[in-house]
ZADOPA-565190 format. One record per atom (N, C-alpha, C): x, y, z; residue in three letters. Coordinates in nm, 3 decimals, always signed. Layout:
<atoms>
{X = X&Y = Y&Z = Z&aa = ala}
...
</atoms>
This chain:
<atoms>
{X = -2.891&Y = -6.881&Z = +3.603&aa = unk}
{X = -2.947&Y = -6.748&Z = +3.591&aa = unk}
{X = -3.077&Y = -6.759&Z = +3.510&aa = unk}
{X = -3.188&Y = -6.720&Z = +3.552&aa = unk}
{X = -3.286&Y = -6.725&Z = +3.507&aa = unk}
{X = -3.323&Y = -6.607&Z = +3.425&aa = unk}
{X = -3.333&Y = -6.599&Z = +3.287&aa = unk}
{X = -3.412&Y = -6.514&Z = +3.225&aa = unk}
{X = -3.560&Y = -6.484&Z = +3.175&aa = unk}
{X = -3.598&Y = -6.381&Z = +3.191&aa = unk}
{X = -3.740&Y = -6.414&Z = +3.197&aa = unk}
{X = -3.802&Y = -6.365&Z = +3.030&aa = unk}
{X = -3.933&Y = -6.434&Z = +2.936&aa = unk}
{X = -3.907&Y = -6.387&Z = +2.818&aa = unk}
{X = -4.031&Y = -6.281&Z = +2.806&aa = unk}
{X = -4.026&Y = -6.188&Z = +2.711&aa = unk}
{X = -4.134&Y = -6.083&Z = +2.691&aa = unk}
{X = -4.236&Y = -6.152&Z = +2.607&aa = unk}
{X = -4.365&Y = -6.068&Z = +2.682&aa = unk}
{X = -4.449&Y = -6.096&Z = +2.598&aa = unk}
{X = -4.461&Y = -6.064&Z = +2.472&aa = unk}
{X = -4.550&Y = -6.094&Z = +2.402&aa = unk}
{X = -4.609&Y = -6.035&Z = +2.267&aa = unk}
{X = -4.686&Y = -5.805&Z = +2.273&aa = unk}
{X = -4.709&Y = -5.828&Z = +2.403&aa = unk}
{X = -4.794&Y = -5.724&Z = +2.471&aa = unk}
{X = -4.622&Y = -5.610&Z = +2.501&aa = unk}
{X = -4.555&Y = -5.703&Z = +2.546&aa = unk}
{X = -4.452&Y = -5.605&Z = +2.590&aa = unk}
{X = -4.335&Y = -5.559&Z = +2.477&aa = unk}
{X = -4.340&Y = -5.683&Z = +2.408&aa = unk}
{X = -4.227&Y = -5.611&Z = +2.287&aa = unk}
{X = -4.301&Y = -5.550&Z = +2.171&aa = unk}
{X = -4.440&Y = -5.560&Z = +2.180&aa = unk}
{X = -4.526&Y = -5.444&Z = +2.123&aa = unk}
{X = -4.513&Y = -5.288&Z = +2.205&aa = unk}
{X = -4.524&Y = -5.280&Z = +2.297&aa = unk}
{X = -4.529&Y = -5.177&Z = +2.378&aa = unk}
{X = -4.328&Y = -5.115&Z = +2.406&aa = unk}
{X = -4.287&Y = -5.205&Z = +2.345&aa = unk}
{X = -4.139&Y = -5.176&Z = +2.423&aa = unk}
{X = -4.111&Y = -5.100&Z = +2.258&aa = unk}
{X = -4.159&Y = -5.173&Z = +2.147&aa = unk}
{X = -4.126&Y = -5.102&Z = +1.989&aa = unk}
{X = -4.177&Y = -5.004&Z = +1.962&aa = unk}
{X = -4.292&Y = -4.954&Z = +2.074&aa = unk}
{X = -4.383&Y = -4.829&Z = +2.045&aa = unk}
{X = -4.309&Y = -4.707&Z = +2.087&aa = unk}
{X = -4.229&Y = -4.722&Z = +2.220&aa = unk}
{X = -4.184&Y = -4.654&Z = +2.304&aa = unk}
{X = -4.029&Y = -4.559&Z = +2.235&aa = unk}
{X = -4.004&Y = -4.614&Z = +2.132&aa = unk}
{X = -3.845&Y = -4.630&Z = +2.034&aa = unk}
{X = -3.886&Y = -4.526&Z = +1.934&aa = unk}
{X = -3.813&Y = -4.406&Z = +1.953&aa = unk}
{X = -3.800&Y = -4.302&Z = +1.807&aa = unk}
{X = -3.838&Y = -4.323&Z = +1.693&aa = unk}
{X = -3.882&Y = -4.277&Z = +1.640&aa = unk}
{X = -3.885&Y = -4.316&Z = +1.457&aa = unk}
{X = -3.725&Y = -4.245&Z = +1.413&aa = unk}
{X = -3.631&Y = -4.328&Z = +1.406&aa = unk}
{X = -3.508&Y = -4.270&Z = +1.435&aa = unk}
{X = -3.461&Y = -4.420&Z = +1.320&aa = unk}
{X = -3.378&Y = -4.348&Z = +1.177&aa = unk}
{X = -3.329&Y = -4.430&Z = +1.088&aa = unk}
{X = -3.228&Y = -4.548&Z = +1.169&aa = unk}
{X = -3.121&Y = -4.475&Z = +1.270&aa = unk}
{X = -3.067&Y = -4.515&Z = +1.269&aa = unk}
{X = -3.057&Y = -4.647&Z = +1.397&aa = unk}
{X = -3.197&Y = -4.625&Z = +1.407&aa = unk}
{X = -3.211&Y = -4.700&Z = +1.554&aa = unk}
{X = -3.254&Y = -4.891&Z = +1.514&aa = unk}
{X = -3.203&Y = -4.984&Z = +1.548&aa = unk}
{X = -3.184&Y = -5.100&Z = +1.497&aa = unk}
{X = -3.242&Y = -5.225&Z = +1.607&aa = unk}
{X = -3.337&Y = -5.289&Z = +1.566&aa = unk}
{X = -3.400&Y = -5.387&Z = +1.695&aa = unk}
{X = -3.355&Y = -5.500&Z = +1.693&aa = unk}
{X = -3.304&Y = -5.569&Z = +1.736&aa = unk}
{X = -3.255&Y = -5.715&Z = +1.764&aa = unk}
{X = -3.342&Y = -5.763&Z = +1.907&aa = unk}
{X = -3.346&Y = -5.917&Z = +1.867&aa = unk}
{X = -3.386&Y = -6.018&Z = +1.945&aa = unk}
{X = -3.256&Y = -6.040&Z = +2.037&aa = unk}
{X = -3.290&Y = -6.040&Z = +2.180&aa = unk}
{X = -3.168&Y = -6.082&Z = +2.291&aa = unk}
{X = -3.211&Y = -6.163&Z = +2.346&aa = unk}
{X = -3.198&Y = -6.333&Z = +2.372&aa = unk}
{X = -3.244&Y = -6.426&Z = +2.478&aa = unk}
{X = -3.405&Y = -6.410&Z = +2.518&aa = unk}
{X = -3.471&Y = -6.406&Z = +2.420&aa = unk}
{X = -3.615&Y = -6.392&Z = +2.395&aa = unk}
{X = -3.665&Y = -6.250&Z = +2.426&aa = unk}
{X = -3.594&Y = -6.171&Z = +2.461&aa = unk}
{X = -3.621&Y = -5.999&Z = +2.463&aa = unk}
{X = -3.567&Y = -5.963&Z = +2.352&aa = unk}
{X = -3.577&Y = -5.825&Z = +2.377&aa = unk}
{X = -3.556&Y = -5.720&Z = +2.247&aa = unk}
{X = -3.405&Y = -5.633&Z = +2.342&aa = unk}
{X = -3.347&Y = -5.580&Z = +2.254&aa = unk}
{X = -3.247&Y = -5.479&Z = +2.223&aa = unk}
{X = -3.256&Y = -5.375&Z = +2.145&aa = unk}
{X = -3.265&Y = -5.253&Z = +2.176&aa = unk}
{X = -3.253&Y = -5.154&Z = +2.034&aa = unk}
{X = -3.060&Y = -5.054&Z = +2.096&aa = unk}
{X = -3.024&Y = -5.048&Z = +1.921&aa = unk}
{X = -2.951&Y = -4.988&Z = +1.878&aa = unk}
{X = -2.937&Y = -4.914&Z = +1.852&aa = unk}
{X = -2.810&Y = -4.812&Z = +1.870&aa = unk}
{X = -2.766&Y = -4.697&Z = +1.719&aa = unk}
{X = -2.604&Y = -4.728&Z = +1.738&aa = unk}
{X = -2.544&Y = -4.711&Z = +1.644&aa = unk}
{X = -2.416&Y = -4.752&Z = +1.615&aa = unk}
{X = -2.364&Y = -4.869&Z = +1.674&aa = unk}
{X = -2.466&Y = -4.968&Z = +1.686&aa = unk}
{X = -2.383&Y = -5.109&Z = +1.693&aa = unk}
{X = -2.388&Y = -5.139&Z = +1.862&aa = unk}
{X = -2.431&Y = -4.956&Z = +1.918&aa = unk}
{X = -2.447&Y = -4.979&Z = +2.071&aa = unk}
{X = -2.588&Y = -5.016&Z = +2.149&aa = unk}
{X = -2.596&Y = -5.061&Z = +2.263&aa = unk}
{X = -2.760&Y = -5.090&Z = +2.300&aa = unk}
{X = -2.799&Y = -4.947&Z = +2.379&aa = unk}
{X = -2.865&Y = -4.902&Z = +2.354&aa = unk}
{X = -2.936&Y = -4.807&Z = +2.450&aa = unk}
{X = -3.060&Y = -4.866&Z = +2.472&aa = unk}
{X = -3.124&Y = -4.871&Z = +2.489&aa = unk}
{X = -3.259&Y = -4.955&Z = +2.570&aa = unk}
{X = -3.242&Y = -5.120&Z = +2.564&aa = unk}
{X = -3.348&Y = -5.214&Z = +2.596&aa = unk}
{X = -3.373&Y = -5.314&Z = +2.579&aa = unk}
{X = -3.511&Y = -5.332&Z = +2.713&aa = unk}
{X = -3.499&Y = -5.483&Z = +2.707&aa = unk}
{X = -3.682&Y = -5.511&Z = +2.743&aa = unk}
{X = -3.643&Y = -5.620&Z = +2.791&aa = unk}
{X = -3.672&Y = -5.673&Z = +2.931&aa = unk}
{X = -3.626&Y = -5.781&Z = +2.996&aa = unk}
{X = -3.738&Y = -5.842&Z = +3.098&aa = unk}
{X = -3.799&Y = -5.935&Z = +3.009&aa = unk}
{X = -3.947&Y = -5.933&Z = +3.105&aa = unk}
{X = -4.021&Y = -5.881&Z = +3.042&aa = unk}
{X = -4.096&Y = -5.778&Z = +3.176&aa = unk}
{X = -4.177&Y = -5.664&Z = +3.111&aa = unk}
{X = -4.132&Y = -5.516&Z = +3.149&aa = unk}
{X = -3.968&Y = -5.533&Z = +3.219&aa = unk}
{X = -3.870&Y = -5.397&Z = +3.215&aa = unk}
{X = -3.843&Y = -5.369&Z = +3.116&aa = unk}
{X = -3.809&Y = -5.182&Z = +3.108&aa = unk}
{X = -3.776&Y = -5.156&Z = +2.980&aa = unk}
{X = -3.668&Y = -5.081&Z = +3.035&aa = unk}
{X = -3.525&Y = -5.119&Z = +3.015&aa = unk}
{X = -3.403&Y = -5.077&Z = +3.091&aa = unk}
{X = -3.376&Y = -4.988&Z = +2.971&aa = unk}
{X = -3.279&Y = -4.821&Z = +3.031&aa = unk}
{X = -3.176&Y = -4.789&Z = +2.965&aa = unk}
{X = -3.042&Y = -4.739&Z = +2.971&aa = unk}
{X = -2.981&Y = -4.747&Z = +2.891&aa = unk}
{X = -2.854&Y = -4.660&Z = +2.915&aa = unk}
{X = -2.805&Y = -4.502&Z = +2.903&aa = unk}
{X = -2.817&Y = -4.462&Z = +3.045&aa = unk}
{X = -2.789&Y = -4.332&Z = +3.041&aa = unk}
{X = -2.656&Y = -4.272&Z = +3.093&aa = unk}
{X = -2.658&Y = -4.113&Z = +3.072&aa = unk}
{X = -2.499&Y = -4.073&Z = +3.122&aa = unk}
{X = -2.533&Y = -4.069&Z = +3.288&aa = unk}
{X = -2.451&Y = -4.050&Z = +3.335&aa = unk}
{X = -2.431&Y = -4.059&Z = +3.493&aa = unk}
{X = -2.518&Y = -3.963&Z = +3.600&aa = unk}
{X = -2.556&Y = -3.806&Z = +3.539&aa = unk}
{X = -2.653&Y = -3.753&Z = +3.554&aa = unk}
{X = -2.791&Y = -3.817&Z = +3.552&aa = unk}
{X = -2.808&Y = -3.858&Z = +3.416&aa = unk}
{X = -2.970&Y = -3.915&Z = +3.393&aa = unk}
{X = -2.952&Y = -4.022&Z = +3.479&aa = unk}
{X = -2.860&Y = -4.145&Z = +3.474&aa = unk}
{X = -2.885&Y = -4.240&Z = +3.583&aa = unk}
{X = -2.924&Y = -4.184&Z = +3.744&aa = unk}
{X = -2.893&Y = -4.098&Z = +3.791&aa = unk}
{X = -2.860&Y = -4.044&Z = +3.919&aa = unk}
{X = -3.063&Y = -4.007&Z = +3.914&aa = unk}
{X = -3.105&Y = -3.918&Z = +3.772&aa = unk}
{X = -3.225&Y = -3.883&Z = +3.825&aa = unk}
{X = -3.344&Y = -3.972&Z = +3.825&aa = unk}
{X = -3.284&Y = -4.067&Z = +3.708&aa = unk}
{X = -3.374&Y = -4.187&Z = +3.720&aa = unk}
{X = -3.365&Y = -4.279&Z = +3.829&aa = unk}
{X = -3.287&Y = -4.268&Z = +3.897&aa = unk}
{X = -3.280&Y = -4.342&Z = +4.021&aa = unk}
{X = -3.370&Y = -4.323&Z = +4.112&aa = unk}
{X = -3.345&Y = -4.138&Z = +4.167&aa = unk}
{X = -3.434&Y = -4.073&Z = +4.233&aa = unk}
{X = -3.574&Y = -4.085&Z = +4.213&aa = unk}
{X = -3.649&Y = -4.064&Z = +4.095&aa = unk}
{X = -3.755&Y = -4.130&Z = +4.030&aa = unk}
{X = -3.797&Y = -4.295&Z = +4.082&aa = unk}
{X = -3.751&Y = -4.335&Z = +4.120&aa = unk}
{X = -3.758&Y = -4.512&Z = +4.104&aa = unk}
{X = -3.682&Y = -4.589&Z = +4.060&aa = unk}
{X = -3.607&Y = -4.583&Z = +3.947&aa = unk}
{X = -3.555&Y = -4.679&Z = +3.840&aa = unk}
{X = -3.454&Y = -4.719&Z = +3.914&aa = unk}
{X = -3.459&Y = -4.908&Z = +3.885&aa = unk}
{X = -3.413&Y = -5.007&Z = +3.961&aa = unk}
{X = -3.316&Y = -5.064&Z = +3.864&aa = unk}
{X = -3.242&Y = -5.178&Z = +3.908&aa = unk}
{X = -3.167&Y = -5.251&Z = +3.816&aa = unk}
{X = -3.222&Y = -5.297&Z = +3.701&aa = unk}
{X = -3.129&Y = -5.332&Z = +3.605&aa = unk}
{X = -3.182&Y = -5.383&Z = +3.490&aa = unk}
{X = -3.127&Y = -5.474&Z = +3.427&aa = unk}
{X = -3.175&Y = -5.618&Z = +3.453&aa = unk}
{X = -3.151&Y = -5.763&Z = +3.372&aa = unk}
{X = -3.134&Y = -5.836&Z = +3.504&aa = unk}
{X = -3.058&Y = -5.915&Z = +3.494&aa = unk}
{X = -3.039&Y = -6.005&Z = +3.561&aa = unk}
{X = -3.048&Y = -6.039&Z = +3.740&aa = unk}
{X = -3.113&Y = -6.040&Z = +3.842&aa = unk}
{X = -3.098&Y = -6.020&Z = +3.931&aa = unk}
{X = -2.975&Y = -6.016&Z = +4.009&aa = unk}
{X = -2.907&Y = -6.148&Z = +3.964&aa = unk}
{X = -2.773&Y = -6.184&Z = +3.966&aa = unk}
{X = -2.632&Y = -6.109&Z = +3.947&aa = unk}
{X = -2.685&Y = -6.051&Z = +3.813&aa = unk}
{X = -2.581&Y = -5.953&Z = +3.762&aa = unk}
{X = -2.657&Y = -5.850&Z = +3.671&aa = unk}
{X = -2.714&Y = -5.789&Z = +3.718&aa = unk}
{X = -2.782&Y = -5.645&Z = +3.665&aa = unk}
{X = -2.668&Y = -5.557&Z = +3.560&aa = unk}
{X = -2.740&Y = -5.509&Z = +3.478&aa = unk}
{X = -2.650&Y = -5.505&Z = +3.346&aa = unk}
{X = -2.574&Y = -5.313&Z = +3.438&aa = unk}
{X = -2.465&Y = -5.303&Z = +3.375&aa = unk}
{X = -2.387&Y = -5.182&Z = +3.467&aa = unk}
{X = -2.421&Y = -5.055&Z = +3.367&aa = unk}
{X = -2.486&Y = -4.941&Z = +3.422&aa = unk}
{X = -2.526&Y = -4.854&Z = +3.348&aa = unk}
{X = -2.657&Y = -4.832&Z = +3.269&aa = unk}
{X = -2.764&Y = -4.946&Z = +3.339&aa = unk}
{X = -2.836&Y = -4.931&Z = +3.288&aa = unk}
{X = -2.956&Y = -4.891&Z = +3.397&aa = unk}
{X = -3.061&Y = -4.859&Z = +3.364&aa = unk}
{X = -3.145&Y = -4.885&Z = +3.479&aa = unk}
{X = -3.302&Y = -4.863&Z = +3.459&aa = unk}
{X = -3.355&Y = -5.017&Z = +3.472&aa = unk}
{X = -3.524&Y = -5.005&Z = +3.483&aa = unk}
{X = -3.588&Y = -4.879&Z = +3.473&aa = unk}
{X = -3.696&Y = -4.846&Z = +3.404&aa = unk}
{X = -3.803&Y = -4.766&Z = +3.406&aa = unk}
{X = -3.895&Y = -4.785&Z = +3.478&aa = unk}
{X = -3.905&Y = -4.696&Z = +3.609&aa = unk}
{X = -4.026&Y = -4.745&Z = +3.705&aa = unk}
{X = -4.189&Y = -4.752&Z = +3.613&aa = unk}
{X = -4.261&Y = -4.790&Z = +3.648&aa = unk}
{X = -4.414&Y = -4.813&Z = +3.562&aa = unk}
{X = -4.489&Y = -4.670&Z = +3.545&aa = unk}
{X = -4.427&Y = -4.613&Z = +3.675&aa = unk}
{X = -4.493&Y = -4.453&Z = +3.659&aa = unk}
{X = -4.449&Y = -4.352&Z = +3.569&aa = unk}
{X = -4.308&Y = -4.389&Z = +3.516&aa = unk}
{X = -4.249&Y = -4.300&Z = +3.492&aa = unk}
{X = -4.270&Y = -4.297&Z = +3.251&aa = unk}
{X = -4.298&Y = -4.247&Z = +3.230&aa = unk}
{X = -4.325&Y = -4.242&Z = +3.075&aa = unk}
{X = -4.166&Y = -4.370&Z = +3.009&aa = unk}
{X = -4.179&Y = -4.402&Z = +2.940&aa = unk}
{X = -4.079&Y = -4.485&Z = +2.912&aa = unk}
{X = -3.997&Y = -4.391&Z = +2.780&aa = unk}
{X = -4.110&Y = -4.350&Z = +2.702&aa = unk}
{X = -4.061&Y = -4.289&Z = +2.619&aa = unk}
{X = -3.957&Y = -4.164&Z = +2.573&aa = unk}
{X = -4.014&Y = -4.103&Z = +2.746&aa = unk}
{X = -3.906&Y = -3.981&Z = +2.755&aa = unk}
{X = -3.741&Y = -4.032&Z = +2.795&aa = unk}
{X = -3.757&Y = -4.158&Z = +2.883&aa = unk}
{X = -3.642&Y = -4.219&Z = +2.887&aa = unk}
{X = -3.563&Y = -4.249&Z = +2.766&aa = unk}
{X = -3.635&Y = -4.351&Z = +2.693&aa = unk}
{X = -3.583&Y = -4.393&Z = +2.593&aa = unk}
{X = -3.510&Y = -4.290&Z = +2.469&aa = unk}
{X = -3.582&Y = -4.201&Z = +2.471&aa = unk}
{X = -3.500&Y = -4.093&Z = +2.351&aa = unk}
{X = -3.404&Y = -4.009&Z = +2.498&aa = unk}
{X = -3.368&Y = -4.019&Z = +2.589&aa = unk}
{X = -3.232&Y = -3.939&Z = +2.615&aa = unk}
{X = -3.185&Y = -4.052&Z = +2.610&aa = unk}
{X = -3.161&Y = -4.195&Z = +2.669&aa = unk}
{X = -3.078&Y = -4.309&Z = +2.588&aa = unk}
{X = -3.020&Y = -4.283&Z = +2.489&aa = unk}
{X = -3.066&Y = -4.281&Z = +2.389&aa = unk}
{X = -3.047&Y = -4.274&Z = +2.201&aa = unk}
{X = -2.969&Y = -4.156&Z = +2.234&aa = unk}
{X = -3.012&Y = -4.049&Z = +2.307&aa = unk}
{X = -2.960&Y = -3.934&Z = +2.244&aa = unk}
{X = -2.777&Y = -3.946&Z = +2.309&aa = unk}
{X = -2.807&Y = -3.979&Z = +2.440&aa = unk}
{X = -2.631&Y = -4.024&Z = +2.481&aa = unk}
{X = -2.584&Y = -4.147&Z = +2.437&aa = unk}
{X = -2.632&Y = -4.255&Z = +2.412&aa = unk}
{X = -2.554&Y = -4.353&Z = +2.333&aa = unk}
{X = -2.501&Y = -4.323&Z = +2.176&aa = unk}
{X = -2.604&Y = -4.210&Z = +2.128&aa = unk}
{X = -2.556&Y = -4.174&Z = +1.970&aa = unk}
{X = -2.429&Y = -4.083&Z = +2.005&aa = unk}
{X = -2.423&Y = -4.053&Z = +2.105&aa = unk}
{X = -2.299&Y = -3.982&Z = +2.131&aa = unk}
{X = -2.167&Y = -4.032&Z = +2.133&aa = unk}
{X = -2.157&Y = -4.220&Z = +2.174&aa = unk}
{X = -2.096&Y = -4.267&Z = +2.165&aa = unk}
{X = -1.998&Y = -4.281&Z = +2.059&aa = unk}
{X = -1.880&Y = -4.291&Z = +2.056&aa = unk}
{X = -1.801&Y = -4.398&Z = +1.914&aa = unk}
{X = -1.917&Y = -4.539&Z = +1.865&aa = unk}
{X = -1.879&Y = -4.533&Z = +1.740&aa = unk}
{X = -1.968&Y = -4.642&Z = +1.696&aa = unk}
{X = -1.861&Y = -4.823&Z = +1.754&aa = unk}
{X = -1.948&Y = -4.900&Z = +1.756&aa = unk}
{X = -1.879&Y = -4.982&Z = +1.833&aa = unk}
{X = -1.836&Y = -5.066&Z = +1.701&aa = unk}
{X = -1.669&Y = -5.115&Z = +1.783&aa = unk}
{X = -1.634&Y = -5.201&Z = +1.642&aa = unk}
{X = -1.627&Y = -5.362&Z = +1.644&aa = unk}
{X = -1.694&Y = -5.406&Z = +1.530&aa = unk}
{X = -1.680&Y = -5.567&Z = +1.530&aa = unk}
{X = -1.512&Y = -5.606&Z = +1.602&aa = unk}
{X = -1.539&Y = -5.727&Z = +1.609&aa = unk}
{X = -1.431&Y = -5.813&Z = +1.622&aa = unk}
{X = -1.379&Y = -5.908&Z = +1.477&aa = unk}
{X = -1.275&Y = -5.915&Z = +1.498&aa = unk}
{X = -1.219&Y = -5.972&Z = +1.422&aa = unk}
{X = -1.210&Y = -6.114&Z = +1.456&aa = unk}
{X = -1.253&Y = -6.186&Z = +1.375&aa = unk}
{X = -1.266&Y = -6.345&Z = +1.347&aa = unk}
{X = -1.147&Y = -6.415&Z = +1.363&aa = unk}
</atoms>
């Protein structure tokens, strides 16, 4: 499975796109980025895609819009889905946050 890594240009542009939101948390994933809130991913950056996780509605309209799979060609991550280039990233990205903060916070595993 081939992963592809972000630029300098894109995980600049992918950190711009992200709330000024305390609780929102960036991690490095396999040379991309991930952002967080409660331990869950709602966006991330794969390439120069900026995938997210939405409820079943927003997936349905982002679809209609364009938005394609997101990660892996192979195995495209489930529930998530590419931001077409036309489409603002940013408005995506905060309904992400806003339904993943909706979530239960996710719990570690035990060692």
């Amino acid at each position: 499975m081939r992963v592809p890594k972000a630029s300098e240009a894109g995980k600049e542009l992918f950190r711009s796109v992200l709330p000024a939101d305390p609780r929102v948390e960036v991690k490095p994933m396999f040379g991309n980025l991930g952002a967080f809130v409660n331990g869950n991913m709602f966006a991330g950056l794969f390439g120069s895609d900026i995938g997210v996780k939405l409820s079943s509605t927003d997936l349905a309209e982002l679809a209609a819009a364009g938005g394609g799979p997101f990660g892996p060609v192979e195995r495209p991550m489930t529930g998530y889905l590419t931001v077409p280039q036309d489409e603002s990233p940013a408005v995506w990205v905060r309904r992400a946050l806003t339904y993943v903060a909706s979530m239960p916070p996710k719990q570690t595993r035990a060692k």
